[in-house]
C-alpha positions in Angstrom: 20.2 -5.3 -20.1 18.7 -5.6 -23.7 21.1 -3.6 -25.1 24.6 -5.2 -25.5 26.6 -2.1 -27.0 28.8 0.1 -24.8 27.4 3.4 -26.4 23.6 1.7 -26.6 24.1 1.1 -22.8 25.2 4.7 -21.9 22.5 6.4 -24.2 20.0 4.0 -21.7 21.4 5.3 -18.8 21.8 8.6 -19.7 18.3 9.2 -20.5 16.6 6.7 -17.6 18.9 9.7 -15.5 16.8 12.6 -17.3 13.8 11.4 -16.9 14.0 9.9 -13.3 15.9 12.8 -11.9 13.4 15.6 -12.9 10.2 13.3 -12.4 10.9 11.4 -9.1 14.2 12.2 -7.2 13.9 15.7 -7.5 10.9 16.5 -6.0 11.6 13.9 -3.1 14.9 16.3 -2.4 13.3 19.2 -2.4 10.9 17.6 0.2 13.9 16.7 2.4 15.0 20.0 1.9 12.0 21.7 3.0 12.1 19.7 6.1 15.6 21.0 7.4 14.6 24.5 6.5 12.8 27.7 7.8 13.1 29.7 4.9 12.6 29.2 1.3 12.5 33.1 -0.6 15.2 32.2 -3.2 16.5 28.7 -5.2 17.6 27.1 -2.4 16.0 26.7 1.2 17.6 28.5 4.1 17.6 28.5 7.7 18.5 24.6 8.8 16.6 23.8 11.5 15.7 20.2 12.9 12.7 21.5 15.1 10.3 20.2 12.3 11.1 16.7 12.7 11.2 17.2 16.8 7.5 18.2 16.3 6.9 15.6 13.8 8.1 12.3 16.3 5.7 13.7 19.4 2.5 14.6 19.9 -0.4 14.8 17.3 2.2 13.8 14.7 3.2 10.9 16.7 -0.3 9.5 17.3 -1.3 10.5 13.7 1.8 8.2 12.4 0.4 5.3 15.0 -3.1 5.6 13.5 -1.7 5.3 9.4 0.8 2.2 10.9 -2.3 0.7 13.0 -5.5 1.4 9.8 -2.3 0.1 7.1 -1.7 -3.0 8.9 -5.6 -4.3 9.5 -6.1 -3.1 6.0 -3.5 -5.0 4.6 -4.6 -8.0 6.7 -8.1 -8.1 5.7 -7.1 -7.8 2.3 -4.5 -10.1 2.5 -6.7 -12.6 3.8 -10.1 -12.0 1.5 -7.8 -11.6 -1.7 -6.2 -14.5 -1.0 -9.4 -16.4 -0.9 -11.5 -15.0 -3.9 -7.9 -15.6 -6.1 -8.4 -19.3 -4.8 -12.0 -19.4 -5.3 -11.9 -18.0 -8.6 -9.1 -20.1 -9.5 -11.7 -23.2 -9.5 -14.3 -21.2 -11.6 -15.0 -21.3 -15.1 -13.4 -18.8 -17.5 -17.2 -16.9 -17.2 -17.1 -16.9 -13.3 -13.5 -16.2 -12.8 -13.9 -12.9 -15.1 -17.3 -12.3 -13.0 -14.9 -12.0 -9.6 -12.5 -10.3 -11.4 -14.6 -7.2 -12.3 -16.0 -7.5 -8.6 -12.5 -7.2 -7.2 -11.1 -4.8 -9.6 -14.5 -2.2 -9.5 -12.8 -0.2 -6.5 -9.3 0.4 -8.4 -11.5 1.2 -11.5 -13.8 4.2 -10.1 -11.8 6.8 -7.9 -11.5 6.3 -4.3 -13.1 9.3 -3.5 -16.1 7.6 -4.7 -15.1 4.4 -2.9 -15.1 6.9 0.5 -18.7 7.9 0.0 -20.1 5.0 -1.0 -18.7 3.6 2.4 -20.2 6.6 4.5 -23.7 6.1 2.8 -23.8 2.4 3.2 -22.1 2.5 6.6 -24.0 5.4 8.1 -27.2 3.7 9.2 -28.2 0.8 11.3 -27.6 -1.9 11.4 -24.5 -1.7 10.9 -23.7 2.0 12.0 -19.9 2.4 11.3 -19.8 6.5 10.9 -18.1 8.5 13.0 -15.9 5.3 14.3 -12.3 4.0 13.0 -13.4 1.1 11.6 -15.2 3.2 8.8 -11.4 4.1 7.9 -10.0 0.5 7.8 -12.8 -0.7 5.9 -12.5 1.6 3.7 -8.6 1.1 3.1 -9.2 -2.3 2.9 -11.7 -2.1 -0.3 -9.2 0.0 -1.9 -6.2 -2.6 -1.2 -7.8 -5.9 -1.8 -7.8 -5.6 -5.5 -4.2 -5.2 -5.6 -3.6 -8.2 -3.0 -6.2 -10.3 -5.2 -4.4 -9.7 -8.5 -1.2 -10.7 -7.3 -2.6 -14.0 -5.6 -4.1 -14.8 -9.0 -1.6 -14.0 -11.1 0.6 -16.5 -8.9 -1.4 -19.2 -8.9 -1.8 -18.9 -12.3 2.2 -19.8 -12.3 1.8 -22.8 -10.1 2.9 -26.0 -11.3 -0.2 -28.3 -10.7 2.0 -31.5 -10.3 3.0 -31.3 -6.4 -0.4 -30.7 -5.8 -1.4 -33.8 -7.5 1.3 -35.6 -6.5 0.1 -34.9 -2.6 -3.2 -35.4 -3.4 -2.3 -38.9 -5.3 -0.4 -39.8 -1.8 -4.2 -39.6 0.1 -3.4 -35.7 1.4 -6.7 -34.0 2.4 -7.3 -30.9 0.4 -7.2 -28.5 3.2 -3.8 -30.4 4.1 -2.7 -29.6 0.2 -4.0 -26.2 0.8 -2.4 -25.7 4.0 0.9 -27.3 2.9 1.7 -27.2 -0.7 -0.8 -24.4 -2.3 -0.1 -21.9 0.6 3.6 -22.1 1.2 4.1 -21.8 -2.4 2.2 -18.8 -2.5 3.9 -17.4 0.2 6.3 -15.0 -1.7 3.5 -13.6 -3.6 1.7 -13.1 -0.5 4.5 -11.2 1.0 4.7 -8.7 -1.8 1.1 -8.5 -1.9 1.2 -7.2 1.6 3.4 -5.1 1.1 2.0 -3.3 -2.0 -1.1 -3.2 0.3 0.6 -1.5 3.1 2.5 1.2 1.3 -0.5 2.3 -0.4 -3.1 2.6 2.5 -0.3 4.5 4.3 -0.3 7.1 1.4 -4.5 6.9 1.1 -5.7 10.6 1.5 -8.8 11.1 -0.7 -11.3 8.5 0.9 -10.3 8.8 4.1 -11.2 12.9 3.8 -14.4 11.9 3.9 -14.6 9.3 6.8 -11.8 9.9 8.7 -13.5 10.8 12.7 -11.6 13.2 14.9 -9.9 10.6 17.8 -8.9 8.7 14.6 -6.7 11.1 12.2 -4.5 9.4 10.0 -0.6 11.0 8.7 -1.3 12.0 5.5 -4.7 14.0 6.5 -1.9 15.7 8.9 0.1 16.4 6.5 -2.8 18.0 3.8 -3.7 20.0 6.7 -0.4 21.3 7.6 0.1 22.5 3.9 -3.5 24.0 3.6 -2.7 26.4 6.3 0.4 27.4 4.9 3.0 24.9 7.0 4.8 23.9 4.1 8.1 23.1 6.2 6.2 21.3 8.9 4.3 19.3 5.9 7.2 18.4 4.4 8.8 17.0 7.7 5.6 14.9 8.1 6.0 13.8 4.6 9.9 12.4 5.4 8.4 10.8 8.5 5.7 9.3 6.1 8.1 7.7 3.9 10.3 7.0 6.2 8.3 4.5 8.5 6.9 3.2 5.0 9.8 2.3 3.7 10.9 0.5 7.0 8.0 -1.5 6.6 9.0 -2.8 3.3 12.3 -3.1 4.1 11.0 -5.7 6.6 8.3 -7.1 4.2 11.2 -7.8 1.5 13.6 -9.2 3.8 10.6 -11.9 4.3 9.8 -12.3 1.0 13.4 -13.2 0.1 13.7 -16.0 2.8 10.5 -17.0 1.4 11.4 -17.5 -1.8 14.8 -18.9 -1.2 12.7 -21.6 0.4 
């Protein structure tokens, strides 16, 4: 830590514990809470019950949880893969051109993504390239709201690269795409781990664009969820919301395991 004093050390901790309590683990309690309840008329919920998760693991919660998993992953690959190549591209660019991509890349994180959702369904709603009322509307969508993320963190690495082993294999009569493919690449590879991984976990929690594209055979968690809690279903919501996390965090649990292994290499 940055501060070396016993006292300094316990006023940091004391106050990171009053400001993360109240702002992020208490409200994440109170959603676990809700989830093992049937009643909540005075401070603390009543009536445990575990028939809100046994509806949330079957059914139309179970398929919606496939659907977020399923639109997540392809998102997270197509922006894995396009961010990933504009960073390298750009990386070759003057200072001009590089800034030129990286308004292009950053314009979806910059306007909000309900904005991002309609201007999808009005470019994707006539031919030739009718995507309305299909699931690929959603991916795509996901995906232009993910890439900018996966495309600053590529760039941000490469920036950190040390030019010489790519020199040094180039200097040893290595092809570029062989240097690409064997030197650039696998030391990008912890970067692109937590790049997908950033990508995932926000395209499973994506609500506002995908309101406005989302088709009925393709119904992704979190519209479940907003719908549970609009007709009142705050219980069943918040059960929905655990499950959420839950398979979220699994994710990244696996996605971090990688990325350690990756870097230790």
């Amino acid at each position: 830590m940055l501060v070396h004093s016993r006292a300094g050390r316990w006023a940091v901790w004391i106050l990171f514990g009053v400001l993360f309590v109240p702002l992020f683990a208490l409200p994440l309690l109170v959603i676990l809470a809700a989830s093992f309840s049937t009643h909540w008329s005075g401070a603390f919920p009543s009536g445990p019950t575990t028939a809100h998760y046994a509806a949330a693991v079957r059914g139309e919660s179970l398929t919606a949880l496939t659907t977020s998993l399923v639109t997540a992953l392809a998102a997270s690959v197509f922006a894995l893969t396009a961010g990933t190549w504009a960073a390298l591209a750009a990386a070759a660019l003057r200072t001009r051109g590089r800034r030129v991509v990286d308004a292009l890349f950053m314009l979806p994180v910059a306007v909000p993504s309900v904005v991002v959702g309609l201007a999808v369904l009005v470019a994707f709603s006539q031919p030739p390239l009718l995507l309305n009322g299909t699931r690929w509307i959603v991916i795509l969508a996901h995906s232009v709201l993910v890439t900018a993320f996966a495309y600053q963190s590529v760039s941000a690495a490469i920036l950190r690269l040390d030019p010489m082993y790519e020199q040094a294999a180039a200097s040893l009569g290595a092809r570029p795409s062989y240097v690409l493919l064997r030197v650039r690449l696998p030391l990008l590879l912890p970067s692109l781990n937590a790049a997908a991984g950033l990508c995932f976990a926000l395209s499973m929690g994506e609500l506002s664009a995908t309101m406005m594209l989302y088709p009925p055979d393709w119904l992704p968690l979190p519209v479940l969820i907003f719908t549970a809690t609009d007709r009142g279903s705050l219980f069943t919501g918040s059960a929905l919301a655990v499950v959420l996390m839950a398979a979220t965090l699994l994710v990244l649990l696996a996605v971090s395991r990688i990325r350690t292994k990756a870097s230790y290499r």
